[in-house]
C-alpha positions in Angstrom: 0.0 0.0 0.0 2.6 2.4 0.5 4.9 1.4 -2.3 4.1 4.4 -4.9 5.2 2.6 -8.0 2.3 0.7 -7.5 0.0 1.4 -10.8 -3.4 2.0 -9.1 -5.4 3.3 -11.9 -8.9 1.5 -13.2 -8.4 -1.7 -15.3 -9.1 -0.2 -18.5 -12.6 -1.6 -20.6 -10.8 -3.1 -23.3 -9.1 -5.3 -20.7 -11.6 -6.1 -18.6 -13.4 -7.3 -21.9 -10.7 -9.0 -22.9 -10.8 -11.1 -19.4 -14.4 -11.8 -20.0 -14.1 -13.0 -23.3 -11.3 -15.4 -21.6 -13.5 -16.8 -19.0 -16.5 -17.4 -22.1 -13.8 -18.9 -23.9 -13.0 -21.1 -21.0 -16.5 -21.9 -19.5 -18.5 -22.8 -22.5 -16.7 -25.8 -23.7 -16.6 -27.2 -19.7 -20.5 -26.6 -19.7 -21.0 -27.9 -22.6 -19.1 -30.9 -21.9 -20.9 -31.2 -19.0 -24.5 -31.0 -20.8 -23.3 -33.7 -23.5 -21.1 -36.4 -21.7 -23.2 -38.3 -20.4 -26.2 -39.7 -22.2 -26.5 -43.2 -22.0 -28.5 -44.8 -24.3 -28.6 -48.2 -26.5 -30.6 -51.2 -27.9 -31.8 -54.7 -26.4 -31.9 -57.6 -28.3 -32.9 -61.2 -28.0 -30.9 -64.2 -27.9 -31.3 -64.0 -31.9 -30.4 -60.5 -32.4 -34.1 -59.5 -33.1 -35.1 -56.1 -31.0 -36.6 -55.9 -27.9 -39.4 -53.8 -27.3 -41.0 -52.5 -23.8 -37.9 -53.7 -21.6 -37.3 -51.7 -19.1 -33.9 -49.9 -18.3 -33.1 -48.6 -15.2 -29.6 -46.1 -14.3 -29.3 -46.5 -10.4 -26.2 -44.3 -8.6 -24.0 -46.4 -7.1 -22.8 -44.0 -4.3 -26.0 -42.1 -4.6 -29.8 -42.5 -4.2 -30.2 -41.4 -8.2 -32.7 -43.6 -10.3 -33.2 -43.0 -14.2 -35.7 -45.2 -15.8 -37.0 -45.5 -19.3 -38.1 -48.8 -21.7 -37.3 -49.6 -25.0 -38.8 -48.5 -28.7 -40.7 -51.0 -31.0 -37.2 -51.4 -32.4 -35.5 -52.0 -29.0 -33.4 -48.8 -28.9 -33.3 -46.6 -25.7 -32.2 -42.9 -24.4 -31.9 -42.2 -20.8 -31.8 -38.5 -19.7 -28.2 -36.5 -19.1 -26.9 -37.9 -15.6 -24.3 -36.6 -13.6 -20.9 -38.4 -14.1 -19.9 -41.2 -11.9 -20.4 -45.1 -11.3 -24.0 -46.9 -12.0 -25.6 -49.9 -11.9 -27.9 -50.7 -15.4 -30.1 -52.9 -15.2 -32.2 -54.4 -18.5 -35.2 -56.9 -17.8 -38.0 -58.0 -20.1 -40.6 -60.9 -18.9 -38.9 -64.6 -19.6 -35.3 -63.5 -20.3 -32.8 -63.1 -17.8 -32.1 -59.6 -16.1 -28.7 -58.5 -17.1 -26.8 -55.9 -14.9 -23.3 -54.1 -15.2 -21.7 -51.7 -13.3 -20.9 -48.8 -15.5 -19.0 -45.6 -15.3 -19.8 -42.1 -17.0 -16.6 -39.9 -16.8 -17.2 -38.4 -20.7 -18.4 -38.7 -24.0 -21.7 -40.7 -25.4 -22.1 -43.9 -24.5 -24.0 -46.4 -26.0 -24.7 -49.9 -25.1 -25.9 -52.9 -27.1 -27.2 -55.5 -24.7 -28.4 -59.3 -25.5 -31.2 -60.4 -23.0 -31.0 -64.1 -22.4 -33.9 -66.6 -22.3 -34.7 -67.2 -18.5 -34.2 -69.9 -16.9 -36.6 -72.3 -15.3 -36.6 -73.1 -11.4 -38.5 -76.4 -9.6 -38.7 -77.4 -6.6 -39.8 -81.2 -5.4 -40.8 -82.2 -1.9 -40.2 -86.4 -1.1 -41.9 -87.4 2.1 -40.8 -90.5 4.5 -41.8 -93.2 5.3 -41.8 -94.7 1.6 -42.7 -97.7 -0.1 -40.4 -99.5 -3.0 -41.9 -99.5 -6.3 -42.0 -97.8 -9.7 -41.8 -93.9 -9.4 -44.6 -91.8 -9.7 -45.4 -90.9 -13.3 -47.7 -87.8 -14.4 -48.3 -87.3 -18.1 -49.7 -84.0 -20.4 -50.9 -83.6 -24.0 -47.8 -81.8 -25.9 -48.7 -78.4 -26.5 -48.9 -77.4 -30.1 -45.7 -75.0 -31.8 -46.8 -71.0 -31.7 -47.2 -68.8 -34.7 -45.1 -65.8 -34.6 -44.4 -62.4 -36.6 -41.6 -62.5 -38.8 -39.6 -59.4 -37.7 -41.0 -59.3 -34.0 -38.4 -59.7 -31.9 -39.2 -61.4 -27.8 -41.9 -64.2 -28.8 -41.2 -66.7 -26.5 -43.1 -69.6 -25.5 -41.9 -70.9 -22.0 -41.4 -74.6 -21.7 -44.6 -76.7 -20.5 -43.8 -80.3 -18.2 -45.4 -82.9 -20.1 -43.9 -86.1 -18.5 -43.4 -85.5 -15.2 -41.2 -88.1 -12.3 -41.1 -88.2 -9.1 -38.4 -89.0 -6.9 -38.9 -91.8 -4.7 -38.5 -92.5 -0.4 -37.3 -95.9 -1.0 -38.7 -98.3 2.0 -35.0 -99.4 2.7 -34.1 -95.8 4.0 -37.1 -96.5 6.4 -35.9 -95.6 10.4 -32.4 -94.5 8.8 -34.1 -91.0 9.0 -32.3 -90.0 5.4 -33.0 -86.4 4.9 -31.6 -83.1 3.0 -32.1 -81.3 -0.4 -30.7 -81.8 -3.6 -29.8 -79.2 -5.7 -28.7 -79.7 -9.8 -29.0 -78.0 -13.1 -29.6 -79.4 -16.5 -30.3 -78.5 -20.0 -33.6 -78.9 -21.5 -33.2 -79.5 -25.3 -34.9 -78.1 -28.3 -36.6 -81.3 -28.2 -37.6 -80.8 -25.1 -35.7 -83.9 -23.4 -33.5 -82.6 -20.4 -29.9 -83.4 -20.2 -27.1 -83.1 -18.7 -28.2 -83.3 -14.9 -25.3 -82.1 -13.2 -25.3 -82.2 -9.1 -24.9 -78.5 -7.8 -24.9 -79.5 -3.8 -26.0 -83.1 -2.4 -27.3 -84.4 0.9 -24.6 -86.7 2.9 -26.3 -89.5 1.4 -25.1 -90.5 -2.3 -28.7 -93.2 -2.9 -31.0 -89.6 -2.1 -28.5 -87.9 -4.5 -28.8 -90.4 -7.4 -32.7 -91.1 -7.0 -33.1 -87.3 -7.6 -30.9 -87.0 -10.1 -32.1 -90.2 -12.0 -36.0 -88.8 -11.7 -35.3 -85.3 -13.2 -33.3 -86.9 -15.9 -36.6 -88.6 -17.0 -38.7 -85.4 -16.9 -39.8 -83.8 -20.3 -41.0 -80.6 -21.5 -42.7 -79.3 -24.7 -39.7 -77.1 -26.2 -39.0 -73.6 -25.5 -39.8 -71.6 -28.5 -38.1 -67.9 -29.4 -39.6 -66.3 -32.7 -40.8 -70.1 -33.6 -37.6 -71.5 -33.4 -36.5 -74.4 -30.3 -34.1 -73.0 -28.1 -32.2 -74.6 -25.0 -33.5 -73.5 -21.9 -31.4 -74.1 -18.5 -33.2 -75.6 -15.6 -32.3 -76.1 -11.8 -34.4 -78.3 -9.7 -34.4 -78.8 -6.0 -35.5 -82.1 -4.6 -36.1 -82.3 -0.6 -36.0 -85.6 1.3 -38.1 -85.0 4.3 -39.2 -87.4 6.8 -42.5 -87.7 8.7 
């Protein structure tokens, strides 16, 4: 304050211009970064590439109590608004595929996403009560039901497998006062033929005969097949058998 070479006359207008014009020229392309870089937005397909229309597509902060939801177009294409940058959970789901989720992060640019929904899989559950009885298993029969008729560029037609031969899992009378108990749990395949395959044990009970009698029942189910746009796809199937005893 006292030093009087100090200049201490008014910043002139053409400068103070001049700085404005450099703080324009500095915030504009930030904000407008900012407005542009993160726009999520995509297209959902089936298994067979055709679109999906009317799934639904949720953006959910992970570190934050944000939601963005919107659903997909006729032709399986979506835009969700501009978010704030950071990490996000999307989720896609559509009635008899499988949800798919990913943990995303916006930082900058357009992003788009092409995501392929997978047929869902099936889920039983089989209760076997003690005291049993040896003799042939229990065997439950339906009419097949007859292929579906579908649009030739629709995309999502799927006809969910029906049980048409059903087993049952037997308490065998020699496991009588042994009190043999526990769940089995497996997976198979059902083909496009509807035959299931592939019965694969997932977690057991501490007795191998319960394991193998459930394993050799669900081996003998069969299903009409799972149809997607008309055409017999595999469909994966896990089954959980419990050995309870009275």
């Amino acid at each position: 304050m006292l030093n009087p070479q100090v200049n201490r006359r008014r910043v002139s207008v053409s400068r103070r211009l001049a700085f404005a014009m450099l703080l324009i020229a500095i915030a504009v392309p930030i904000a407008a970064a900012a407005r542009a870089q993160n726009t999520p937005g995509g297209t959902v397909a089936d298994p067979s590439g055709r679109p999906l229309g009317d799934a639904a597509v949720r953006l959910q902060g992970m570190n934050s109590e944000q939601v963005f939801d919107t659903k997909t177009d006729a032709n399986g294409n979506f835009q969700l608004p501009e978010v704030p940058a950071g990490d996000y959970l999307l989720s896609v789901r559509s009635p008899g595929f499988s949800t798919q989720r990913q943990r995303i992060r916006l930082a900058g640019g357009a992003v788009t996403f092409t995501i392929r929904l997978p047929v869902g899989t099936l889920r039983e559950t089989v209760t076997v009560r003690g005291p049993g009885q040896d003799g042939q298993r229990y065997v439950q029969t339906a009419a097949p039901y007859a292929p579906p008729t579908c649009g030739s560029n629709v995309g999502g037609q799927l006809s969910p497998p029906a049980k048409i031969r059903d087993v049952r899992p037997r308490y065998k009378q020699a496991w009588n006062g042994q009190n043999l108990k526990g769940s089995v749990m497996m997976q198979a395949t059902i083909g496009t033929d509807g035959r299931v395959r592939n019965v694969e044990l997932i977690s057991g009970t501490d007795s191998a005969e319960l394991d193998d009698e459930a394993i050799a029942a669900v081996s003998l189910w069969e299903f009409s097949p799972t149809y997607l746009n008309c055409e017999p796809v595999e469909v994966r199937m896990f089954v959980t058998v419990n050995f309870t005893v009275e």
